[in-house]
C-alpha positions as CSV (number, residue, x, y, z in Angstrom):
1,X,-34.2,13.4,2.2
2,X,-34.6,14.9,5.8
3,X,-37.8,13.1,5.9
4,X,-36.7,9.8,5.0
5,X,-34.2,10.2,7.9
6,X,-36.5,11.0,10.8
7,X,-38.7,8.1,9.3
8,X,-35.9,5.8,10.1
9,X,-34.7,7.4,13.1
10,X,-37.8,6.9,14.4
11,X,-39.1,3.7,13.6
12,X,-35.4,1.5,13.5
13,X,-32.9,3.8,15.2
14,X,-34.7,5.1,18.2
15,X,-36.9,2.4,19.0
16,X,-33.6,-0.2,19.0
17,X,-35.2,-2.2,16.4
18,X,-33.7,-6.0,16.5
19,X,-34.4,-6.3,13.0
20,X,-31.2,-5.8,10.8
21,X,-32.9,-4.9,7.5
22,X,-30.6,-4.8,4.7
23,X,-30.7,-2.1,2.3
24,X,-32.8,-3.4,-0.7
25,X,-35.1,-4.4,1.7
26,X,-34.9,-1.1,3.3
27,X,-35.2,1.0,0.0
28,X,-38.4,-1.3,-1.0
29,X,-39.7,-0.8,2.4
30,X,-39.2,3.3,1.9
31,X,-40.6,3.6,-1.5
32,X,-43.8,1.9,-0.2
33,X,-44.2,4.4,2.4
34,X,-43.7,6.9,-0.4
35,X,-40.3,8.2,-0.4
36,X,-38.5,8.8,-3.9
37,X,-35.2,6.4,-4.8
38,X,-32.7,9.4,-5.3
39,X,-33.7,11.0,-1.7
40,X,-33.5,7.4,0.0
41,X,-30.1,7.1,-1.8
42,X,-29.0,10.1,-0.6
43,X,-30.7,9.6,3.2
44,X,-28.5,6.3,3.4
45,X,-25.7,7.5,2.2
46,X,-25.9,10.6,4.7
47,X,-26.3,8.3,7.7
48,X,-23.3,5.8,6.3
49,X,-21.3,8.9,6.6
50,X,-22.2,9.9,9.9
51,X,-21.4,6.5,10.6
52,X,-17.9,6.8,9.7
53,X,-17.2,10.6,11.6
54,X,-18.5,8.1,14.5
55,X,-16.2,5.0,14.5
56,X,-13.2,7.2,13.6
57,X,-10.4,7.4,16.3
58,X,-9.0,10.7,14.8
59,X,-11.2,13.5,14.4
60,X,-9.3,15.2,11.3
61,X,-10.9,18.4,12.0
62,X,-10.5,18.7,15.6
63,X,-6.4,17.9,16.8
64,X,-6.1,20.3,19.4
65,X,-8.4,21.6,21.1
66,X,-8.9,25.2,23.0
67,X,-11.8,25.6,25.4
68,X,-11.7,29.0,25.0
69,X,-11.9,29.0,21.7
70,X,-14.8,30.6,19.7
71,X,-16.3,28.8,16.6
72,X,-16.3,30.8,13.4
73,X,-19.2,29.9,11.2
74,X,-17.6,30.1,7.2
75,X,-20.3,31.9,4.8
76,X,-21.5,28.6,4.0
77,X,-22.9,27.9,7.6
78,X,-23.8,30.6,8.0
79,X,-26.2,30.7,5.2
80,X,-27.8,27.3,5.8
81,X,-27.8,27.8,9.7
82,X,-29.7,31.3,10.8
83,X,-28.5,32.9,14.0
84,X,-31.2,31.1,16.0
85,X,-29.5,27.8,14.8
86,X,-25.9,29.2,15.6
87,X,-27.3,30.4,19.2
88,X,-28.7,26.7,19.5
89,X,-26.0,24.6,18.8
90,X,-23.7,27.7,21.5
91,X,-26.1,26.7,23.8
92,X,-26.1,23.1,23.7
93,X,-22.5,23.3,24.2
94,X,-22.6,25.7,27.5
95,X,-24.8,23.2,28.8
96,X,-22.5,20.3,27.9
97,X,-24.7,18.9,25.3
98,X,-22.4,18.7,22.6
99,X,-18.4,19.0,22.8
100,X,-16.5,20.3,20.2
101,X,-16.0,17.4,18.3
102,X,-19.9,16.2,18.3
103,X,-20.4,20.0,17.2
104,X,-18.4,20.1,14.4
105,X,-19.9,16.3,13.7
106,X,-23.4,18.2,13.9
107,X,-22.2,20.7,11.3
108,X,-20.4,18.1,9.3
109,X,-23.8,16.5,8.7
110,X,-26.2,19.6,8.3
111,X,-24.3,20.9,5.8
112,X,-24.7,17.5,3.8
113,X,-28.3,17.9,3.6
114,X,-29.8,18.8,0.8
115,X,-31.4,21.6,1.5
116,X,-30.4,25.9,1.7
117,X,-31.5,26.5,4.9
118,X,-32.1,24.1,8.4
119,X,-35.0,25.6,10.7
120,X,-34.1,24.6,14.3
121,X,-36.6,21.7,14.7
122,X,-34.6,20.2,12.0
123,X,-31.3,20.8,13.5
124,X,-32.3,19.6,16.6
125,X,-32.8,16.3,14.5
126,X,-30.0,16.1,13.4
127,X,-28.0,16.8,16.9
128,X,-30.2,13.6,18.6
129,X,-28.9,11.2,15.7
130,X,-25.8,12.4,15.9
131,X,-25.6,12.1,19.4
132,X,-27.3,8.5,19.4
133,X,-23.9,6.5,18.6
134,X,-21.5,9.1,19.9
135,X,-19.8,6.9,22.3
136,X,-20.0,8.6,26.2
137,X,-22.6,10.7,25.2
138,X,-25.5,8.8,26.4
139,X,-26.2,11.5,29.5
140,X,-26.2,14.0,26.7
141,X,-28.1,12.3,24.1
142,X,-31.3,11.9,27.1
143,X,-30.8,15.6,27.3
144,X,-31.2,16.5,23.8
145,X,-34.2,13.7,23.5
146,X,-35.9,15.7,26.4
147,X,-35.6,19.4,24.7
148,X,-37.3,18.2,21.3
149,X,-40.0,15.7,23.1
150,X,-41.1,17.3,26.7
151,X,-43.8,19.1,26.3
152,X,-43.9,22.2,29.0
153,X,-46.9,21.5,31.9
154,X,-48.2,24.5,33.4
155,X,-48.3,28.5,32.5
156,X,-45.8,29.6,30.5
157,X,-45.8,32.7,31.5
């Protein structure tokens, strides 16, 4: 499934496609390049919900806020995230990546994948399309986009 959603990301939702494909169109389009009908099912119906923690005015999970509140990850998260991917997504928000309600939308939607585990490249993923519609988080959305595609120039040491 996580394959099927970089695929789109990258060829419709990144690239700002004109063309509105609709979904059997789509799905056709997917099972040529090779994707199965239950994970392009599931891909869609991941990124319809992601839709809908977007164009909500009331974050149901998030009515007050503290900023000095620390995130507990339940047993759950923390089985499918690792501590590198808990340190990550910290990160990103002392850097003023994500907020605290784009995290928890970031954690809303890794743990609807279909998998045990997320590595960090594939949470990283998930934070850009997240990001992408968040409205007035363009700046941070161009900073995500640069840590997952700028390569490092010179020594690295």
């Amino acid at each position: 499934m996580f394959d099927i959603l970089v695929y789109l990301f990258e060829n419709y939702i990144h690239n700002e496609s004109e063309i509105y494909v609709n979904q059997a169109d789509l799905t056709r389009e997917l099972v040529k390049a090779g994707f199965h009908d239950d994970d392009i099912f599931k891909a869609l119906r991941w990124l319809e919900n992601l839709s809908k923690l977007q164009e909500s005015h009331v974050k149901p999970y998030l009515t007050k806020t503290n900023s000095t509140a620390v995130r507990v990850y339940t047993a759950d998260e923390q089985q499918k995230l690792d501590a590198e991917c808990r340190g990550f997504l910290l990160f990103l928000e002392q850097i003023n990546v994500l907020d605290l309600p784009t995290r928890e939308m970031v954690l809303d939607r890794v743990m609807d994948l279909d998998s045990k585990e997320v590595c960090l490249e594939d949470l990283k993923w998930v934070v850009l399309m997240v990001l992408f519609n968040a409205p007035g988080h363009e700046t941070a959305y161009a900073q995500m986009e640069d840590l997952i595609f700028e390569e490092p120039t010179g020594p690295l040491h």
